[in-house]
N, C-alpha and C positions, 0 to 999 in steps of 0.2 A: 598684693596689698595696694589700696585705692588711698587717694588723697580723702576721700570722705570717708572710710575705714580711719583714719588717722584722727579725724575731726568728729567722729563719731565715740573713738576711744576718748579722746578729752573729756570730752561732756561728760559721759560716765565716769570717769574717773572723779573730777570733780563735783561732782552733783553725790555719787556715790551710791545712786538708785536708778536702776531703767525706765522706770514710767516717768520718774520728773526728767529724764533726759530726753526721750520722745518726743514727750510735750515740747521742750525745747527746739527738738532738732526738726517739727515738722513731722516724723515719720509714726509709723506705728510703733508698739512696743515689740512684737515677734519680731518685725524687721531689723530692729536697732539690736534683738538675741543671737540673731540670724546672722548679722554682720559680723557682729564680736565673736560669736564661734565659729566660723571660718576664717576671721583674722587670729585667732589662737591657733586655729587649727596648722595654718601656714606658718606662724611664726617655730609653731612645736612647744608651745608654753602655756601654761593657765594666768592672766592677767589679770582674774578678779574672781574672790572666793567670796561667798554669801556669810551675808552678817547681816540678821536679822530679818527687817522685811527687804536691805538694802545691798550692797556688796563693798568689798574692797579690796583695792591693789596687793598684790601679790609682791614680795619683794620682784620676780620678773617683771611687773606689770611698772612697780614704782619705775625701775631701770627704763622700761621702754617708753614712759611719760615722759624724761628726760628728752631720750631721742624724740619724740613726738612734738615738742615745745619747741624742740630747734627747728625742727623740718617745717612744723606751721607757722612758725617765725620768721623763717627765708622765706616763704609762700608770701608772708604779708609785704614784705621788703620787695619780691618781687612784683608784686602786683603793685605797689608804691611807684617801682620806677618804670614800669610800663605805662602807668597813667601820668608819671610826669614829663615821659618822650612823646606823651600825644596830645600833651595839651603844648607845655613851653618852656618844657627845658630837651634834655640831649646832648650827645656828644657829637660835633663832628669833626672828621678826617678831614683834612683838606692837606694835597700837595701843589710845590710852586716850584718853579724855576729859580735861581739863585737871586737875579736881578730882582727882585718881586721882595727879597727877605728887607732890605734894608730901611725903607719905609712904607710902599705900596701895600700890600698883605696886612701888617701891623697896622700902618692906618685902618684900611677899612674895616678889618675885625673890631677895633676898639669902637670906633660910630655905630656895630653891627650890636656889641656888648651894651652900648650905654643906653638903648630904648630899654624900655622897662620890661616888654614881653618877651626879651630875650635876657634876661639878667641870669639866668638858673640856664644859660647853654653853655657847653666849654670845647672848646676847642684842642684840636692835636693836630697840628704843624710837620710837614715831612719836607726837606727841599732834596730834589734830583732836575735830574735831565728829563726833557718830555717825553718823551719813551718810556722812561722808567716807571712816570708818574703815572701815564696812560696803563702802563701795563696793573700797576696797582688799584688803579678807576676800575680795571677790568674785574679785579678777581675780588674787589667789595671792600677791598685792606682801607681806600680813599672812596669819600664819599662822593670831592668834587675837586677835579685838577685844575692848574693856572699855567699855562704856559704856549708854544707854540701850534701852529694848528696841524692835523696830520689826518689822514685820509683814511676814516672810521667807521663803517655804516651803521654801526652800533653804537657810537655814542655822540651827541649833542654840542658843538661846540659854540659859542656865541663871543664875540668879540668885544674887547676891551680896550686898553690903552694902546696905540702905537709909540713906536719910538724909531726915529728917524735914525738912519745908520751915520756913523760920522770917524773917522780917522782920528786915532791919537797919538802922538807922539810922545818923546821925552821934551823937557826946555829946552835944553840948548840940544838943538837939532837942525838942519840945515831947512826943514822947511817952517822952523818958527818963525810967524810974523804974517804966514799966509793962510788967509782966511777960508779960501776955498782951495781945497786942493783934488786931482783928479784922480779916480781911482787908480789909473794907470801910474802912480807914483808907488802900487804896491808891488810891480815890478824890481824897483831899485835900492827897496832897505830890505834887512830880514824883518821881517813877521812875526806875530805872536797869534798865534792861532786858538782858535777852539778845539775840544777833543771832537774827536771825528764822529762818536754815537751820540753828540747831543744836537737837538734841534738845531742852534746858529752853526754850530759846524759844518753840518748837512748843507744848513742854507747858504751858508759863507763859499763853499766847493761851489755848487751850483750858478752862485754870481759871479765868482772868477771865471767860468768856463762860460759862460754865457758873454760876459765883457773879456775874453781874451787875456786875461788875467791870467798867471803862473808863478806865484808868489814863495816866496824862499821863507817859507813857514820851519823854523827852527826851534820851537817847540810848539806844543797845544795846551791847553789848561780847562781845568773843570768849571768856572767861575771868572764873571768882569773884575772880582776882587784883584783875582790872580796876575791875569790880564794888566791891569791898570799898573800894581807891584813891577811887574817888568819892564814896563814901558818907560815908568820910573827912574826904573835904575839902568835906562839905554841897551837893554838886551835886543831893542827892537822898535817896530811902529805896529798898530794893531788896527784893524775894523771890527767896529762893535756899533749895540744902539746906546743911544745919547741917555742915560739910563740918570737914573737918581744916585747912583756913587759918582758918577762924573761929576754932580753936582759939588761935590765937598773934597774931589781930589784934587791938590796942589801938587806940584812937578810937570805935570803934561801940558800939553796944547791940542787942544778941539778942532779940527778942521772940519766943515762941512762938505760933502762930496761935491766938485766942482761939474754941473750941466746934469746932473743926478739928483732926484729926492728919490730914497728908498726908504722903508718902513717896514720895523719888524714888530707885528702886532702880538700883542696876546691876548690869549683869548680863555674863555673861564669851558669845563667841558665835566662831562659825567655821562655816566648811561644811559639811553634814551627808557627802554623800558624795562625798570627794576624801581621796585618801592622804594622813597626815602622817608625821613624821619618827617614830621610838621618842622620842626629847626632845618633841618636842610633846604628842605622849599623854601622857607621865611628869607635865607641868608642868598640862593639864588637869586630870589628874586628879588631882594636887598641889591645884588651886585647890579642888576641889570639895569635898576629905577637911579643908581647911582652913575652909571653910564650918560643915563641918557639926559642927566643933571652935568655931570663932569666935563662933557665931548664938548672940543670948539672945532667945532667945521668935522667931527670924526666920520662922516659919513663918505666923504671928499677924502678924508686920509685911507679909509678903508678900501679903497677903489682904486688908488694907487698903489695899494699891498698886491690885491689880491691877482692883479694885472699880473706879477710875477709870482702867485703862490707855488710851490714846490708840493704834491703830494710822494710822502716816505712808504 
């Protein structure tokens, strides 16, 4: 059975005679006989008895008009939203890093939402670890990932915001009151670490062993939320980047790294060669026109990242 078998039963059905159905459908009349009795044939049923010069539905025929209405119904629906993913609507996937949730991601989807040629796209939001995220970029689950950068040959990564690494503590803490403090101070308190399989963790192991570093990391945490929480409550001091939750947490103290600027960038990434939607492109290349509006001096931060980038 053919989709135009199906749209060919309509006609006749409706119409209720073969030659004003023809005429309609373009084809000859044998042909449009031809079709219907091999789509009878297949089904195992007679779908239209003769009356007059014209024919009609057979109670099987009535029953399979029903099924026929619905299936040419979804066909319209789907051909609706296939021409609406290629003009200016669509879904897309998009995953982020945890730091990215609180306003970064939310901002720029909504600036991304409020032009007019994207009103009719929607978005679906995943937050993990980079790895996780990447691994989902991979198998098509995510259309376009946010987070650290990792050694791909298969997928495209392009750069975004940096964030400068900086120490935190609790308030009242022996080193509140100083402004720069040296990394080698991660020696002397316990630690609040990241989990080991996420990007900063990765990266976090690699700069301790690089600066001599051997820090009494007494727990790890999936998220800066976590992080911040403990720091908080004097479980610890932590290195992290100077993120937008730092922005609004109260209890801690900020230090910058004393004779160090480090930078943990992120970066936006997806598959190099695999089709996306026209809303995928749009919103890519959204991200990137917003970069290069956003960046003060990023090209100079960038260079100081990459001087230590880590390939996982």
């Amino acid at each position: 059975m053919t989709l135009n078998q199906i749209l060919y039963f309509q006609k006749v059905a409706r119409l209720e005679n073969y030659h004003q159905a023809a005429e309609e459908l373009y084809i000859s009349q044998p042909s449009l006989s031809r079709s219907m009795a091999v789509l009878e044939s297949e089904l195992g049923v007679a779908l239209f008895e003769k009356k007059g010069r014209g024919v009609t539905l057979t109670k099987a025929g009535q029953l399979f008009l029903e099924h026929a209405d619905r299936i040419a119904a979804d066909c319209d629906v789907a051909v609706g939203k296939m021409q609406e993913l290629s003009a200016d609507g669509g879904k897309i996937d998009i995953g982020y890093i945890f730091p990215l949730a609180g306003h970064y991601i939310p901002h720029k989807v909504r600036e991304f939402l409020d032009k007019e040629e994207n009103k009719n796209v929607v978005f679906n939001f995943w937050q993990n670890h980079t790895p996780a995220i990447a691994a989902k970029v991979r198998t098509g689950e995510l259309d376009i990932g946010f987070g650290g950068y990792l050694k791909k040959e298969d997928m495209e990564f392009f750069p975004l915001s940096a964030q400068e690494l900086v120490i935190i503590t609790p308030k009242k803490h022996p080193l509140a009151g100083i402004r720069e403090v040296p990394l080698s101070e991660m020696n002397h308190y316990p630690v609040i670490g990241y989990e080991k399989e996420s990007w900063m963790g990765t990266y976090a192991k690699y700069l301790y062993r690089k600066y001599q570093i051997e820090p009494n990391t007494i727990v790890e945490c999936p998220d800066e939320y976590s992080i911040v929480s403990l720091v908080r409550e004097n479980f610890g001091i932590a290195l992290m980047p100077q993120t937008d939750i730092l922005l609004d947490a109260d209890g801690i103290n900020i230090h910058k790294l004393k004779g160090l600027q480090i930078y943990r960038q992120v970066f936006m990434f997806w598959m190099k060669d695999r089709y996306r939607l026209p809303a995928v492109e749009r919103f890519i290349n959204y991200m990137k026109e917003q970069q290069a509006e956003d960046a003060n001096d990023t090209e100079n931060v960038s260079k100081v990242y990459l001087k230590d980038i880590v390939n996982f």
